[in-house]
PyMOL Python script that loads the backbone (N, CA, C, O; Angstrom):
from pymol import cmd

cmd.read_pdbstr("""\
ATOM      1  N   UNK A   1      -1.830   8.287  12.191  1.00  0.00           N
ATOM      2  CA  UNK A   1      -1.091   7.055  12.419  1.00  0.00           C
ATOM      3  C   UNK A   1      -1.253   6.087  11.256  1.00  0.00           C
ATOM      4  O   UNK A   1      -0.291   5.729  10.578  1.00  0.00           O
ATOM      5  N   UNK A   2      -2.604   5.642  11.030  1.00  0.00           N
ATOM      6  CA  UNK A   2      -2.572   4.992   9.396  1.00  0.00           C
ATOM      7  C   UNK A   2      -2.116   5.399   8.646  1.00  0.00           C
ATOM      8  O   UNK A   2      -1.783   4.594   7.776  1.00  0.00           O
ATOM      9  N   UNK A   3      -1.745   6.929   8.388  1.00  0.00           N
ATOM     10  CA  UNK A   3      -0.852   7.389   6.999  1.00  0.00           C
ATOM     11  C   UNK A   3       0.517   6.698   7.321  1.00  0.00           C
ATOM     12  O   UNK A   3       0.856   5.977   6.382  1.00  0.00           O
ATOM     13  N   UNK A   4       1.257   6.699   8.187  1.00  0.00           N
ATOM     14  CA  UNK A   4       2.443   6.384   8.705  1.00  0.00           C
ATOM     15  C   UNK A   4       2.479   4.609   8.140  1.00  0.00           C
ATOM     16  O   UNK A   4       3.167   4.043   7.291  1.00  0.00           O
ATOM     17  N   UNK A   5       1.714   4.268   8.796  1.00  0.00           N
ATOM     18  CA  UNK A   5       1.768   2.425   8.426  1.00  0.00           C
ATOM     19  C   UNK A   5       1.607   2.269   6.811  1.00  0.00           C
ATOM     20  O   UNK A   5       2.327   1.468   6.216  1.00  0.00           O
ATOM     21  N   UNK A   6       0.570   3.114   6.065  1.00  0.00           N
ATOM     22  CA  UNK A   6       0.589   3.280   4.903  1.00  0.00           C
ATOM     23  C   UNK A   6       1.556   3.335   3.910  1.00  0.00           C
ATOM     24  O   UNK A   6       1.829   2.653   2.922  1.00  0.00           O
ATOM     25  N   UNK A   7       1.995   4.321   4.431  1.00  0.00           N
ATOM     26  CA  UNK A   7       3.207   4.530   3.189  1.00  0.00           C
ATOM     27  C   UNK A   7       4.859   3.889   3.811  1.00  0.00           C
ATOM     28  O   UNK A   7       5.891   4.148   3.192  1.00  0.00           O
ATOM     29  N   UNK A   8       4.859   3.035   5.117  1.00  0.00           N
ATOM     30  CA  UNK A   8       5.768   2.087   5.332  1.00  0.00           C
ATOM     31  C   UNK A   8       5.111   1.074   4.537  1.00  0.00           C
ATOM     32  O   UNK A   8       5.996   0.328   4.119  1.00  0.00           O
ATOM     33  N   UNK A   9       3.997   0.702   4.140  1.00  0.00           N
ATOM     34  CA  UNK A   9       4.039  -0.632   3.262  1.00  0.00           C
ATOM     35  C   UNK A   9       4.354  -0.494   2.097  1.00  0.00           C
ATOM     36  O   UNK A   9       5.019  -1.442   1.681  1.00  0.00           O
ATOM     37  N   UNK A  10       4.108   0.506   1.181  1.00  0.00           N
ATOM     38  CA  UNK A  10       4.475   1.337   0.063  1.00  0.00           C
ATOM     39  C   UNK A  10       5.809   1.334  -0.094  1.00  0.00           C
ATOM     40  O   UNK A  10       6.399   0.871  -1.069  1.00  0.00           O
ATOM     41  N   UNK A  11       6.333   1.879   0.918  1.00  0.00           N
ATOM     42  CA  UNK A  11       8.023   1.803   0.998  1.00  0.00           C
ATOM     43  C   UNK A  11       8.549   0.725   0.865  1.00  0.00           C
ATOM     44  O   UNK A  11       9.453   0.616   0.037  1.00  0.00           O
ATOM     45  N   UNK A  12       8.156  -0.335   1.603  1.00  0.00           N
ATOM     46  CA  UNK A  12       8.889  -1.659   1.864  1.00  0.00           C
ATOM     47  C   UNK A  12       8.323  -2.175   0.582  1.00  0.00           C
ATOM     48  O   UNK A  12       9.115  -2.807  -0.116  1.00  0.00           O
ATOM     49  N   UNK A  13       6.929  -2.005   0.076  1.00  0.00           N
ATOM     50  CA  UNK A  13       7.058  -3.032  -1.125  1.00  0.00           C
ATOM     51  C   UNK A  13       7.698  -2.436  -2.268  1.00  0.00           C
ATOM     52  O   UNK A  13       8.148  -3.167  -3.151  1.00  0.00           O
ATOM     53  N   UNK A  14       7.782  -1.259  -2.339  1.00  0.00           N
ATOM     54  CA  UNK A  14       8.784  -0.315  -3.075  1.00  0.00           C
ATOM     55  C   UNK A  14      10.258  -0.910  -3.408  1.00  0.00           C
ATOM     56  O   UNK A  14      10.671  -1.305  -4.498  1.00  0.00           O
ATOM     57  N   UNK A  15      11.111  -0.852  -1.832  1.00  0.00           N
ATOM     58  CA  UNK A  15      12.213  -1.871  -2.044  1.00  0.00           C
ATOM     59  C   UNK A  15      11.997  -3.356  -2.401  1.00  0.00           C
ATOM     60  O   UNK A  15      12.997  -3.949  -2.808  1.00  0.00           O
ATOM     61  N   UNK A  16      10.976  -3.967  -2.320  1.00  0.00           N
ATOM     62  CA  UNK A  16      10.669  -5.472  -2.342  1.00  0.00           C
ATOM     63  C   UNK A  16      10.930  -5.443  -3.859  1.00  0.00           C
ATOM     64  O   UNK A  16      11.829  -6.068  -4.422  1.00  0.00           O
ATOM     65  N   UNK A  17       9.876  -4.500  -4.547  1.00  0.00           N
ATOM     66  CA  UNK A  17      10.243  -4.877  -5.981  1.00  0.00           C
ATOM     67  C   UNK A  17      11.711  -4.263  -6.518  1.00  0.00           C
ATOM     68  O   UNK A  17      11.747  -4.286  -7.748  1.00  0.00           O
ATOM     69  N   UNK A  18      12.606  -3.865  -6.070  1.00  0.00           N
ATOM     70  CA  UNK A  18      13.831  -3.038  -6.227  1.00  0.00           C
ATOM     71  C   UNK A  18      14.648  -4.170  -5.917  1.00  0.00           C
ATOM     72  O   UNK A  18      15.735  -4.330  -6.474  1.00  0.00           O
ATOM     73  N   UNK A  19      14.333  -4.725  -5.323  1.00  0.00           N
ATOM     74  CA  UNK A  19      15.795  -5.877  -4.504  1.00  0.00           C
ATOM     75  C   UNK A  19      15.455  -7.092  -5.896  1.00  0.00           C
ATOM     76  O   UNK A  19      16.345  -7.645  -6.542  1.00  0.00           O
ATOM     77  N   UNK A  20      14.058  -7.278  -6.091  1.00  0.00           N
ATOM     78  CA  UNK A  20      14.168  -8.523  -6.456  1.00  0.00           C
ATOM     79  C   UNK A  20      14.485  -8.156  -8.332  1.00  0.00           C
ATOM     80  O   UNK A  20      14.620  -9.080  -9.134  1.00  0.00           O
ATOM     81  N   UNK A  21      14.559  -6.607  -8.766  1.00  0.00           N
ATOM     82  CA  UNK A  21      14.455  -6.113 -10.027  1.00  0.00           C
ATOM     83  C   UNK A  21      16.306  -6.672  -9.909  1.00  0.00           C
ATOM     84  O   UNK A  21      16.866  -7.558 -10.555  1.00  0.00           O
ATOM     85  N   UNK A  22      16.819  -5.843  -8.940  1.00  0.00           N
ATOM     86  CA  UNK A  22      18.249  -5.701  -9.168  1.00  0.00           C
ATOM     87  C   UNK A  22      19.069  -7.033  -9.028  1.00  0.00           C
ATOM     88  O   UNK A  22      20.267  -7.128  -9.297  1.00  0.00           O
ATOM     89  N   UNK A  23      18.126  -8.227  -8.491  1.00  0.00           N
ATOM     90  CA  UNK A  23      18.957  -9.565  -8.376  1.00  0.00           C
ATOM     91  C   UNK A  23      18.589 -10.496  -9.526  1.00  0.00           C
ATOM     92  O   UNK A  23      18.699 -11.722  -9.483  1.00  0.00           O
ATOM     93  N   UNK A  24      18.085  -9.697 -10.684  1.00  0.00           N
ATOM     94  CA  UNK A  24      17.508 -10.668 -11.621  1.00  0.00           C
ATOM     95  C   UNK A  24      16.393 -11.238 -11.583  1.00  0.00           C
ATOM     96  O   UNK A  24      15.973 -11.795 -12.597  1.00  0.00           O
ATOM     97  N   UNK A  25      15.723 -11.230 -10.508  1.00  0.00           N
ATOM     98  CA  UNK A  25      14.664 -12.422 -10.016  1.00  0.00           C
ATOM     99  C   UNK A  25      13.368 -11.993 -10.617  1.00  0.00           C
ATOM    100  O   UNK A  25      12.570 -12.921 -10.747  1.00  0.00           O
ATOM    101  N   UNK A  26      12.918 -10.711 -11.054  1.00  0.00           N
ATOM    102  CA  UNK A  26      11.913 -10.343 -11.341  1.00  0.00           C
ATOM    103  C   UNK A  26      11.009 -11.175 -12.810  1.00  0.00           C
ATOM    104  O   UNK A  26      10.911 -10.553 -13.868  1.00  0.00           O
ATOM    105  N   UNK A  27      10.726 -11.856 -12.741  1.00  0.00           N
ATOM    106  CA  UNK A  27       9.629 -12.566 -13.696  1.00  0.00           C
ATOM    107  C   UNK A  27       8.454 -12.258 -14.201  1.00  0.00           C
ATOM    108  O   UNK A  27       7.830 -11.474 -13.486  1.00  0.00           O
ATOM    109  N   UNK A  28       7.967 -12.552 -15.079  1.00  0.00           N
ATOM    110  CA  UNK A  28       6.293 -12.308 -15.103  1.00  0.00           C
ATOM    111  C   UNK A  28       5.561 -12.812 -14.195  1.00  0.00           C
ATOM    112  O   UNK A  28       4.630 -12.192 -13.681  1.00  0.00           O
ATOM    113  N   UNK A  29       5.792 -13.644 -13.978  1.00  0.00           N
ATOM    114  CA  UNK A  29       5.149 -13.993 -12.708  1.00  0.00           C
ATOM    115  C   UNK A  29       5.166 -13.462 -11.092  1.00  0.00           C
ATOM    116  O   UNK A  29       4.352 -13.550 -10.172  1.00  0.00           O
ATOM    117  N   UNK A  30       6.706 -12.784 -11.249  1.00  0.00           N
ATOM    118  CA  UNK A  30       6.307 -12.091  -9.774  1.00  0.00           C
ATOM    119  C   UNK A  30       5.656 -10.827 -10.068  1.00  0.00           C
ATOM    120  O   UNK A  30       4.897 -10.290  -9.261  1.00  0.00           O
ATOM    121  N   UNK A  31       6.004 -10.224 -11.477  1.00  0.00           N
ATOM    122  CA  UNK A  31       5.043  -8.715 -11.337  1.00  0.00           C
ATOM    123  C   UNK A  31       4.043  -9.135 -11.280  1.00  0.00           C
ATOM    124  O   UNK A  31       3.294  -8.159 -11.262  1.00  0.00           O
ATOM    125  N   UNK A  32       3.198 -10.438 -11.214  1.00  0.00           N
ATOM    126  CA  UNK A  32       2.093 -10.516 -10.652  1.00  0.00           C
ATOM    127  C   UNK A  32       1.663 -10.699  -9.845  1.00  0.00           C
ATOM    128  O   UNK A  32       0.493 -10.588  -9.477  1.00  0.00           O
ATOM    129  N   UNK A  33       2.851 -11.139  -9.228  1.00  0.00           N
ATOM    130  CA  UNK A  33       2.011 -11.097  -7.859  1.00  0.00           C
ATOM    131  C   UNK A  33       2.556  -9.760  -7.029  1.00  0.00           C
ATOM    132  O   UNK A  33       2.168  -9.717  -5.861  1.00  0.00           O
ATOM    133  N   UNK A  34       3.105  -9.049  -7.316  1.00  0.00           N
ATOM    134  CA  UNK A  34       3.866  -7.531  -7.019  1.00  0.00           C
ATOM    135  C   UNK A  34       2.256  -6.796  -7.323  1.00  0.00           C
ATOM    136  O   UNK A  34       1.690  -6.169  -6.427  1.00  0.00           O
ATOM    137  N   UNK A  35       1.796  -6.931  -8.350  1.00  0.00           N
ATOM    138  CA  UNK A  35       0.400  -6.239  -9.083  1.00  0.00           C
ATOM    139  C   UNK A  35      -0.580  -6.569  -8.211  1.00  0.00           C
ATOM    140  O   UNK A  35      -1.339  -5.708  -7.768  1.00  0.00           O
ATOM    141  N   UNK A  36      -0.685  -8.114  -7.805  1.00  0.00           N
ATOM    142  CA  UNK A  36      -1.942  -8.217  -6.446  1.00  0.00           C
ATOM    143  C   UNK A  36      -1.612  -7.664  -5.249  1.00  0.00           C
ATOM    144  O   UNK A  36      -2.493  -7.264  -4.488  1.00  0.00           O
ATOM    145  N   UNK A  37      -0.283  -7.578  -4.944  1.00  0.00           N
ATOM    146  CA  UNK A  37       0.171  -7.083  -3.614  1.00  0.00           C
ATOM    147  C   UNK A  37      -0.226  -5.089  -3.698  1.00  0.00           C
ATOM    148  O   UNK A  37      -0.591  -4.336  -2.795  1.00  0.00           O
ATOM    149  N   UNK A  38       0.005  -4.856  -4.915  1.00  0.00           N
ATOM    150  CA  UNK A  38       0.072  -3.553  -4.434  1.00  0.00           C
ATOM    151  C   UNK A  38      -1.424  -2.891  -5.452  1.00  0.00           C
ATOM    152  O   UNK A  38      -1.572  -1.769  -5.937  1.00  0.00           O
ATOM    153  N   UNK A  39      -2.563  -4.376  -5.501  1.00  0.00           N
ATOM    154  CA  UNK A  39      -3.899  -3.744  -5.775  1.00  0.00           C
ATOM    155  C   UNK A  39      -4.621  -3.973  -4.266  1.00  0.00           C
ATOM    156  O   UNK A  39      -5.817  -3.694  -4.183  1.00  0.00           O
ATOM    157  N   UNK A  40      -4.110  -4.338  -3.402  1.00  0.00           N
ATOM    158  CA  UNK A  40      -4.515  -4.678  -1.810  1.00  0.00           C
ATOM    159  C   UNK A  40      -3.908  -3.311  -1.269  1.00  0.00           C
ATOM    160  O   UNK A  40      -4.644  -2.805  -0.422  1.00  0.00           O
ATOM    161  N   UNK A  41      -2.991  -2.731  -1.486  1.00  0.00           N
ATOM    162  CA  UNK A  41      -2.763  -2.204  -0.833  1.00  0.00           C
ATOM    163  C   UNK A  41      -3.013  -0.706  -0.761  1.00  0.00           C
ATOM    164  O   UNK A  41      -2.787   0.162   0.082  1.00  0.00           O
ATOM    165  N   UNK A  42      -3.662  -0.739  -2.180  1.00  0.00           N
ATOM    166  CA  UNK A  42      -4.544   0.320  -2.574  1.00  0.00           C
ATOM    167  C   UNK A  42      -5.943   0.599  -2.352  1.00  0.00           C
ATOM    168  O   UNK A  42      -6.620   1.625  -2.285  1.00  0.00           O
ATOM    169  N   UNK A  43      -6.244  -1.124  -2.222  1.00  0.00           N
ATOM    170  CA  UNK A  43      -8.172  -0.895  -1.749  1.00  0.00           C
ATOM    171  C   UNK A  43      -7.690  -0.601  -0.177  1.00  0.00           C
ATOM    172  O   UNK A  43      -8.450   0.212   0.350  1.00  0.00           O
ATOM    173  N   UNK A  44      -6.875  -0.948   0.493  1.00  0.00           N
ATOM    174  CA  UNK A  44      -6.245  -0.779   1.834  1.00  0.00           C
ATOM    175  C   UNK A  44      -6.669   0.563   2.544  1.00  0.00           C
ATOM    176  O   UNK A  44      -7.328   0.831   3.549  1.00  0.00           O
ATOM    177  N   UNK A  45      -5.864   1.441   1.383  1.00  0.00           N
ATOM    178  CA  UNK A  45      -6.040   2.824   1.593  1.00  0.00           C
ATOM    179  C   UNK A  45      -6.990   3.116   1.671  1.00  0.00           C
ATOM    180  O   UNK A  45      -7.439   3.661   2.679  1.00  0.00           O
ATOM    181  N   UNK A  46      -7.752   2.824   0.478  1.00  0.00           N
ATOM    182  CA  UNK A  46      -9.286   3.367   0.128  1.00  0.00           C
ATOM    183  C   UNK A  46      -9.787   3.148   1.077  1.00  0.00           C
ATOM    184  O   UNK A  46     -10.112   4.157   1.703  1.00  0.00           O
ATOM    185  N   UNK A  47     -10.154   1.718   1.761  1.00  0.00           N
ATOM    186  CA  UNK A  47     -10.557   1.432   3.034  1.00  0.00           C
ATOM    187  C   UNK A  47     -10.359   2.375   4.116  1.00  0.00           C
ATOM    188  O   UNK A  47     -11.349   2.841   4.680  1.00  0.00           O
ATOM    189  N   UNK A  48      -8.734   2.837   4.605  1.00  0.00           N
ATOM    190  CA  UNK A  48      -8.499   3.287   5.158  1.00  0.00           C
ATOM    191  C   UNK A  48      -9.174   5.074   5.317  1.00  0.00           C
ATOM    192  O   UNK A  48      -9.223   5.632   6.413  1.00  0.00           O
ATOM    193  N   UNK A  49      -9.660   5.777   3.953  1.00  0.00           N
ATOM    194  CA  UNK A  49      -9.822   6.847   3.859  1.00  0.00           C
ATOM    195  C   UNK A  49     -11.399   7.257   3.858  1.00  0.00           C
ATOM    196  O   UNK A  49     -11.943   8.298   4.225  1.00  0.00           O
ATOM    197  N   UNK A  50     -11.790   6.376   3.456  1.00  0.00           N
ATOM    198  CA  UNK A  50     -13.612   6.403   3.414  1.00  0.00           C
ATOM    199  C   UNK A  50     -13.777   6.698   4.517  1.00  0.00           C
ATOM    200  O   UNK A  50     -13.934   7.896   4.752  1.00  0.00           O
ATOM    201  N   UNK A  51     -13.804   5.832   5.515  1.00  0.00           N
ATOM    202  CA  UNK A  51     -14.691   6.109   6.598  1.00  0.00           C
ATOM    203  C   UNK A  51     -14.058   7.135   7.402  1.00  0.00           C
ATOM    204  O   UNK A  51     -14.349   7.117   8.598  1.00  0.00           O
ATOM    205  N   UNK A  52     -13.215   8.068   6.977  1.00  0.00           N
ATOM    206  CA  UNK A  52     -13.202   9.157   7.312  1.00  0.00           C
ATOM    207  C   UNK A  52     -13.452  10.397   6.814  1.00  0.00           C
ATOM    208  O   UNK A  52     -13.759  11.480   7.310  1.00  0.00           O
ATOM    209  N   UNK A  53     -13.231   9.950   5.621  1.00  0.00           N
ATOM    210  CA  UNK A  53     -13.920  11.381   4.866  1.00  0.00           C
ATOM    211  C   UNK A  53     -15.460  11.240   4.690  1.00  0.00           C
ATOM    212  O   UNK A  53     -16.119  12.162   4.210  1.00  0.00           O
ATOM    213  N   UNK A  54     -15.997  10.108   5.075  1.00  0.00           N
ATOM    214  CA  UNK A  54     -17.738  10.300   4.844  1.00  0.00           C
ATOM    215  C   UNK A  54     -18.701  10.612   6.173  1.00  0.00           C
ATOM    216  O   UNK A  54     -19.881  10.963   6.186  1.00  0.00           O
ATOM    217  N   UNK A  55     -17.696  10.337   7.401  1.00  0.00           N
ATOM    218  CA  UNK A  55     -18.512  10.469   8.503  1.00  0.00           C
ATOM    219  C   UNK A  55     -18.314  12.041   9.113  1.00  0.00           C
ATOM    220  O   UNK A  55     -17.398  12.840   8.919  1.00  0.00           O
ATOM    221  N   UNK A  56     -19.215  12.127   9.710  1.00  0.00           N
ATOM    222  CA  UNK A  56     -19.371  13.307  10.425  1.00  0.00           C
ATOM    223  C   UNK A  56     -18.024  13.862  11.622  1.00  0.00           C
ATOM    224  O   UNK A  56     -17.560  12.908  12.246  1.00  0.00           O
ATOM    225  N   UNK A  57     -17.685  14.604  11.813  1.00  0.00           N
ATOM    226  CA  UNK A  57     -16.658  14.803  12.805  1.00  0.00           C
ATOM    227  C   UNK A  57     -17.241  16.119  13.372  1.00  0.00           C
ATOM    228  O   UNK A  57     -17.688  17.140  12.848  1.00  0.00           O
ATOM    229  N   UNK A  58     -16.970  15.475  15.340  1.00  0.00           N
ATOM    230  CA  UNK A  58     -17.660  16.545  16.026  1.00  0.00           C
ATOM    231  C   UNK A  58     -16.527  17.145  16.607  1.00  0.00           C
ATOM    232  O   UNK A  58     -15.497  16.511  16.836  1.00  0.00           O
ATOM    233  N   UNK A  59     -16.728  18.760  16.942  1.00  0.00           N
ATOM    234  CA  UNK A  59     -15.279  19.071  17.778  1.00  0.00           C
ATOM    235  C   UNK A  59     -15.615  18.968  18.895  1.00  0.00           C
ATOM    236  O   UNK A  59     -16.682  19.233  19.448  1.00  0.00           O
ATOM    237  N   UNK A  60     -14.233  18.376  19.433  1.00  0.00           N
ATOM    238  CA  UNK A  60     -14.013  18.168  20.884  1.00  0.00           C
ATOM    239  C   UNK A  60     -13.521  18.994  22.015  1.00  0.00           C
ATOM    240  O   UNK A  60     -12.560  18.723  22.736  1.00  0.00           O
ATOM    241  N   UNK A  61     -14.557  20.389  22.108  1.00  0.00           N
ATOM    242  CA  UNK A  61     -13.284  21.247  22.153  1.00  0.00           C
ATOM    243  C   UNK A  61     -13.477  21.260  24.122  1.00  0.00           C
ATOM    244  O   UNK A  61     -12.658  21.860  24.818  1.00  0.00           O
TER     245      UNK A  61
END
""", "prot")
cmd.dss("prot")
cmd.show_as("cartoon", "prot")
cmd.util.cbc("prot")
cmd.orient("prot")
């Protein structure tokens, strides 16, 4: 389920920077803040992936 929400934010900020490339609007200043948005959304992941690949998993069978 987090992969799913994941790569919908990816997507959407994907088009975010696409809409605002193709209306002119893109500045130095918004690729910066495009650059903080999508360095969050990378520790996000990371967040998201650690504590599953480091903990133990028992089967439930």
């Amino acid at each position: 389920m987090i992969f799913k929400v994941y790569a919908a934010i990816w997507v959407v900020g994907i088009l975010a920077v696409a809409l605002t490339w193709l209306t002119g609007n893109f500045t130095p200043t918004v690729a910066v803040f495009f650059g903080f948005l999508s360095f969050g959304a990378i520790f996000m992941g990371m967040i998201g992936v650690l504590p599953m690949t480091v903990t133990h998993h028992t089967d439930h069978k």
